[in-house]
N, C-alpha and C positions, 0 to 999 in steps of 0.2 A: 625446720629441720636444722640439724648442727652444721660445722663448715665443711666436716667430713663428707656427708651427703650433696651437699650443693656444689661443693668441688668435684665428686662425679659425674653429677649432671651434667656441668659446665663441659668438662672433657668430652663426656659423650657426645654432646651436643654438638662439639669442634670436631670430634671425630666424624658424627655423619654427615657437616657441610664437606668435610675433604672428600668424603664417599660419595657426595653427589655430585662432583666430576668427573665422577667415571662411571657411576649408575642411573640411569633413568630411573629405578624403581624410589631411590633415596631422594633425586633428586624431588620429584613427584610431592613428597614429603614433606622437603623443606622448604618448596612455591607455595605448598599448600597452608604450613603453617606461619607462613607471614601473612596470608591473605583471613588469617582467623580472625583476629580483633577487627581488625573494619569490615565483616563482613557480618560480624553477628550485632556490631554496631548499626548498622544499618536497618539487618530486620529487629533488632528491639526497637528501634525507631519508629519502623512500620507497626510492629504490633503489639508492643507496649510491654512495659514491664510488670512484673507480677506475675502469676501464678503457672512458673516453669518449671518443669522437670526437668531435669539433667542424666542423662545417661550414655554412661562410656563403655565402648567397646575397644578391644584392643584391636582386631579385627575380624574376617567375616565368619569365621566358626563362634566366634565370641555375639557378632551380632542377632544368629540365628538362634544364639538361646534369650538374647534380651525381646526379640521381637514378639515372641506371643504377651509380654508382660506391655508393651507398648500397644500391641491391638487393644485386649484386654484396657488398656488404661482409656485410650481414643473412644473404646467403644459405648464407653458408662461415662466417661468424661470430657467430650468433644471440647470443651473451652478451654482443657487444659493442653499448653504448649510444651511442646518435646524438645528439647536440642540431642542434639545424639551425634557425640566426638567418636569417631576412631585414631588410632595412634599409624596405623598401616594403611597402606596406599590401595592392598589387595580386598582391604574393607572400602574405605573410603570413596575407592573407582567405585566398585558395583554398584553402593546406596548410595550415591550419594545425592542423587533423584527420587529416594523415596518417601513415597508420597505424606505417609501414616504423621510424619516428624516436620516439627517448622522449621528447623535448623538441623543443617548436617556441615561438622566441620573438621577440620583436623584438629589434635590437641596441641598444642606447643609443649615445646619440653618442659620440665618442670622445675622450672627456675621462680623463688618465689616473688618475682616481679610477675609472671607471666600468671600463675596460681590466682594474685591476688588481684590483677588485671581480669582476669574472666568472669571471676567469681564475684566480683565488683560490678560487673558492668551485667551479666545473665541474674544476679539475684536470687537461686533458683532457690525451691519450697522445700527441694530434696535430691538427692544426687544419689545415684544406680550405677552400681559399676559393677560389671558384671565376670564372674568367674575368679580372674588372677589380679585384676591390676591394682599396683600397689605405688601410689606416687605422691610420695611424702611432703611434699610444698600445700598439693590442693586439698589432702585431706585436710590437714592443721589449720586451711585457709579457711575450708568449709566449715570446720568443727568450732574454729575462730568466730564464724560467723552463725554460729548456732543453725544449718542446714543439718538436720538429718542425714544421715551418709545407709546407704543400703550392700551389703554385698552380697550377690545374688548369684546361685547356681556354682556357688565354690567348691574345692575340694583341696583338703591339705594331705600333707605327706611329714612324717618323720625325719625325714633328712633336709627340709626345709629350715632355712636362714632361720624364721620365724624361732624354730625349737633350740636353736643350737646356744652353747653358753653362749658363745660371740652374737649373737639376735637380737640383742635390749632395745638398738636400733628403728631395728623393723618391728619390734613389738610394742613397739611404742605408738608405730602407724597403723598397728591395727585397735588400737584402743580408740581410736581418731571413730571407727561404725559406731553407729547407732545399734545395727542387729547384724549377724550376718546368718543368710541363710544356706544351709550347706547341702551334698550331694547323697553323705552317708554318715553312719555313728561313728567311725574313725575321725573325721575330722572335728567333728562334736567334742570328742574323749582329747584330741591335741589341745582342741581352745581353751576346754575348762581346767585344764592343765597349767595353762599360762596365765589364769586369772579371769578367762573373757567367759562372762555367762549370757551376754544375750547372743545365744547359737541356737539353731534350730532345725534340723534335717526335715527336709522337704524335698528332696530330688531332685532330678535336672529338668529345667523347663524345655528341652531340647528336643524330649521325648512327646511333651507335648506340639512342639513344631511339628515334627516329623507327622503327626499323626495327624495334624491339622490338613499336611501337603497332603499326604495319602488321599485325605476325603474331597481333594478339588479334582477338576478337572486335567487330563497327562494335559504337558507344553507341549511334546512331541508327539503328536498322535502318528504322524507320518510310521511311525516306526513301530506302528501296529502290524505292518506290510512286512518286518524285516525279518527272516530269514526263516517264516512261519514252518517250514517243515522243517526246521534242526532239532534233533531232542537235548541240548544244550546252550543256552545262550549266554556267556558271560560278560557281566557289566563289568566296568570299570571304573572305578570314580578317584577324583584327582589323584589322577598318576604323576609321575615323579621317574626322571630318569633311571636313578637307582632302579623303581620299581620297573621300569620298562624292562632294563636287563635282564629283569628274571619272567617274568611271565609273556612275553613277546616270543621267544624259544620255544616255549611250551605251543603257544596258537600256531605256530608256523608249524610243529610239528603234529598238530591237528589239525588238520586244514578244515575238518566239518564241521570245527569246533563255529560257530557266530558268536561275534563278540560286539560290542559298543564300547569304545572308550573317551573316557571325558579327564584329559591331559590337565594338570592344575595349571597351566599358562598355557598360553597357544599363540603368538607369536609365531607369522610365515614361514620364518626357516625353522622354528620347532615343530609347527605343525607338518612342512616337509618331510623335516630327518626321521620326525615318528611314520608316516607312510611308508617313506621307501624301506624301511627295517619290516614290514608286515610284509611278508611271502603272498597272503591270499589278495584276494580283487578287495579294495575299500573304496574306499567314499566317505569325504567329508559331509555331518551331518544338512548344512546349508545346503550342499546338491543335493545329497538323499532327499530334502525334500520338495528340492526344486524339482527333481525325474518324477517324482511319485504325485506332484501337482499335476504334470504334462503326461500322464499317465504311461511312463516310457515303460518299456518289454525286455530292456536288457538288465534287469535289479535284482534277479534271482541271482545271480553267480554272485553278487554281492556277500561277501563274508563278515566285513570289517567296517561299521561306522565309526567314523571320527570326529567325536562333539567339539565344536570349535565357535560358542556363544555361551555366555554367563546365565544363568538358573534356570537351564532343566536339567542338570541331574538328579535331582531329589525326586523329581518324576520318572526319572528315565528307567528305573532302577525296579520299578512296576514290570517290566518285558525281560527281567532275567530271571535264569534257574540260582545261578547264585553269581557271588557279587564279590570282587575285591578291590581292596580301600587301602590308597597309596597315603605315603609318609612313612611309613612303619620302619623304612630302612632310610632313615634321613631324622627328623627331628621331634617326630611321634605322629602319629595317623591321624588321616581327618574321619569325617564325621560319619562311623560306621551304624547309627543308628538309622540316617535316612534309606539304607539298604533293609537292614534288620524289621522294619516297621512291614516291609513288605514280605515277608516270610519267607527268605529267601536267606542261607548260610551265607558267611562272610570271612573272607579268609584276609590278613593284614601281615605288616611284618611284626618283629620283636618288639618296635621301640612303642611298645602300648603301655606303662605302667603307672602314666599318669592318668587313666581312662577307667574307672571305673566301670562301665559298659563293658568294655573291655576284656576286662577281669573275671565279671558277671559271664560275659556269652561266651567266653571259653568254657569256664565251667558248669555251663548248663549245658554244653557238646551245641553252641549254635554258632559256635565262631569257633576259627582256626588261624592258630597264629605259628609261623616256625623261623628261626636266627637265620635263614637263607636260601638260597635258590634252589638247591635239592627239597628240601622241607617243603618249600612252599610249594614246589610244581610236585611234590608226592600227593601232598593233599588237593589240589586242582585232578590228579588223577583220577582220585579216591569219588570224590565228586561228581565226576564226570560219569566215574562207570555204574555209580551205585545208588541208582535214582530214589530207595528205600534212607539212604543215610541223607539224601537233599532234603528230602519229604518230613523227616524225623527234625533233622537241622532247625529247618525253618518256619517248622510250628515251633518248639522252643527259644525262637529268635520272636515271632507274634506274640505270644504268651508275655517274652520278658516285656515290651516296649508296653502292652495293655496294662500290666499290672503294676506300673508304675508310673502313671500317668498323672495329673493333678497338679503338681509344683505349681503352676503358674495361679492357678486359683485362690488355695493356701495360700501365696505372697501376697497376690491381689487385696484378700480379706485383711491380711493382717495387715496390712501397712494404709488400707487406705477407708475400712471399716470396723 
């Protein structure tokens, strides 16, 4: 990459050491990517060089669409060895114990010492990166070093660096793939634009996750017990202060309403502040299921559970009438398909436009999105009272996620049959 580019890096890189003086979350980060090179030195030590895959996540929405491609690889390919980088801490904490992958690390920034240090020392066969990540040192390294490069379950946009006259940059990084595979014909119709023809629309492997979790068995079963006679239950999934502000109002002024909410961090005094802000009786999910172990008698008054443990919401989300999915009013929404799979309406904020899915279950009437807190708690109303428009909803939310299922397979064949 030019000096332009590596002179950003360099900054950013100085900028997030000063941030992790004052953030746990940065700092996290930047323990973790110094402990990268001698840590992956080590297990190539152990388990030999040769025939790796490489796959990068930037984080954990990002890892849940690479993993059915990694099942899928392990399952036909057990000899073959995964590394699997995240760039974020909120990916790297949860995986970074799992099982499936021999290597889980963080990425170092991408400075092309560090690029050609990994890529040096992993050798991989092929390199997966999955959805947005765009980091111009290791593509050029990999491409350098004749690795196949994959980009998987992507999606572009028109106002993207990529398209703009000033973009020559970045389009130059994506000349760096092999293939990429995308989410829908818009991004198809942008690539061939710029010159890139190995594009291919195959959809989001995401939908395949989801559907995968759907057919396991719930994490929570506890919460088969909750609040069995309400005719509404509404899940919550990573909530978000902003989002608290508005639909917290709403449940306090339903109080028959039962809810579940599963806060995107949870951290003691955030799991606090969010309790004492609910009006009805709750219960953090670890009690709930510690009462309903000891088989206690006072759990009906119970309104409000409060998920406070990493992967089951994707499950949890089985025991609602319908479902809303924080970020929307912060930096864009997380993952409203693991609600949708269960046929269940989903309501989110505004900031959905990078979502495909998105876009789709608004306009099939299975999702509801509205700019704010009136909006949004009109359609929680609407919901609430109109058990015909849930029913209506959330077969058109099952329909969407069945009928486009596959991605992971299609990628599977082509890249490795």
């Amino acid at each position: 990459m030019n000096a332009l580019y590596n002179c950003g890096i360099h900054l950013y890189a100085g900028a997030a050491r000063l941030a992790a003086t004052r953030s746990p979350k940065v700092k996290k980060m930047i323990t973790g990517q110094r402990e990268t090179m001698p840590r992956l030195t080590e297990k190539i030590a152990q388990l030999g060089q040769g025939d790796w895959i490489w796959m990068h996540a930037a984080s954990l929405g990002e890892f849940e669409q690479g993993r059915p491609l990694i099942e899928m690889i392990k399952s036909n390919h057990p000899e073959i060895k995964i590394l699997l980088t995240f760039f974020s801490p909120s990916g790297y904490e949860v995986r970074k114990d799992y099982p499936l992958v021999d290597a889980v690390a963080y990425l170092p920034f991408d400075t092309r010492k560090n690029a050609r240090q990994l890529v040096e020392t992993v050798k991989p066969r092929m390199a997966l990166f999955i959805k947005y990540e765009f980091w111009g040192n290791y593509l050029c390294e990999l491409k350098r070093a004749g690795v196949p490069i994959y980009l998987v379950s992507a999606i572009f946009r028109p106002k993207q660096i990529f398209f703009r006259p000033w973009g020559g940059m970045f389009r130059r990084m994506l000349k760096c793939f092999t293939k990429f595979y995308v989410q829908d014909t818009n991004s198809v119709r942008l690539l061939r634009k710029i010159g890139i023809k190995e594009v291919e629309r195959t959809g989001d492997t995401r939908l395949d996750r989801v559907n995968d979790v759907m057919k396991l068995p719930p994490k929570a079963t506890s919460l088969q017990k909750f609040a069995t006679g309400t005719t509404f239950r509404l899940i919550v999934g990573s909530s978000w202060e902003a989002d608290e502000a508005i639909y917290i109002p709403w449940l306090n002024d339903h109080p028959e309403v039962a809810a579940v909410i599963a806060p995107h961090e949870f951290d003691t005094e955030r799991l606090a502040k969010l309790q004492q802000s609910i009006a009805a009786p709750s219960m953090l999910l670890s009690e709930w299921e510690k009462a309903v172990e000891e088989g206690r008698g006072d759990l009906d008054e119970i309104r409000v559970v409060i998920v406070d443990s990493f992967g089951k919401l994707s499950s949890i989300y089985r025991y609602g009438h319908a479902a809303y999915v924080g970020g929307g009013f912060g930096q864009g929404i997380h993952n409203i398909n693991e609600a949708a799979v269960y046929g269940i309406p989903v309501v989110f904020g505004p900031k959905h436009a990078k979502f495909r899915e998105a876009r789709d279950l608004i306009e099939l009437k299975a999702a509801f999105s509205a700019p704010d807190s009136g909006g949004i708690q009109g359609i929680l109303d609407r919901l609430y009272e109109d058990p015909t428009l849930r029913e209506r909803a959330g077969q058109a939310a099952s329909d969407y996620i069945s009928s486009h299922l596959g991605a992971t397979s299609h990628i599977y064949r082509d890249i490795f049959e």
